[in-house]
N, C-alpha and C positions, 0 to 999 in steps of 0.2 A: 356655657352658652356658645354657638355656633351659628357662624355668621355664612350666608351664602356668598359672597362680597370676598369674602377672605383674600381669595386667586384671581387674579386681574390679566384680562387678556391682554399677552403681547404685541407690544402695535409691531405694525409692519416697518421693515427698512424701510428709509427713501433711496429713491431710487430716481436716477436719471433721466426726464423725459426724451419720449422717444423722437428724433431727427423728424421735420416736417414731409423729408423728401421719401420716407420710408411708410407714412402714412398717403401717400399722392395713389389714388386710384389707377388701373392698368386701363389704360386710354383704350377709342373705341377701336375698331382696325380698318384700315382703309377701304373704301368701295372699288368695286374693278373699272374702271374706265371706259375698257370695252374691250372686245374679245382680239386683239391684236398679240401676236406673241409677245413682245416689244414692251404691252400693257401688264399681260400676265406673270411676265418674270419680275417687271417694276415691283407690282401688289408683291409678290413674294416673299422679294429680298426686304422690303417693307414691312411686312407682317412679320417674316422674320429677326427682324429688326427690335419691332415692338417686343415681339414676345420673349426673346433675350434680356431685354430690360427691367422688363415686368419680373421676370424671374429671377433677376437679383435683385432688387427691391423685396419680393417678396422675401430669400430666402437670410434678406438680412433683417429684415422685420422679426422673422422665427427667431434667428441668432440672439437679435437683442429682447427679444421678451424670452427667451429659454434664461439668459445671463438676470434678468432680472426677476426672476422668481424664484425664490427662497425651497428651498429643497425643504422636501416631506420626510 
């Protein structure tokens, strides 16, 4: 007799939930204030700012779900 049942799927590791601050969305980017040089370098160095951040958030996000998935 032969059972379909026999071979039982492997559960997954557990694995580490991911850090709150690694799921936190890439904020919106500032508005220009107004067309002052003064203004324009501010937003800049600002937006620069932002986008620095976001991008390590992000590529530590990848990091930890790459570390957490089980190789094929």
């Amino acid at each position: 007799m032969v059972t379909a049942c026999a071979s039982q799927t492997p559960l997954l590791p557990d694995r580490a939930p991911l850090p709150p601050s690694l799921l936190t969305p890439c904020p919106n980017l500032p508005e220009l204030a107004d067309g002052s040089g003064e203004a324009i370098l501010r937003t800049l160095v600002d937006v620069a700012q932002l986008y620095y951040e976001c991008q390590d958030r992000h590529d530590a996000l990848a990091t930890a779900v790459q570390l957490s998935t089980p190789p094929r």
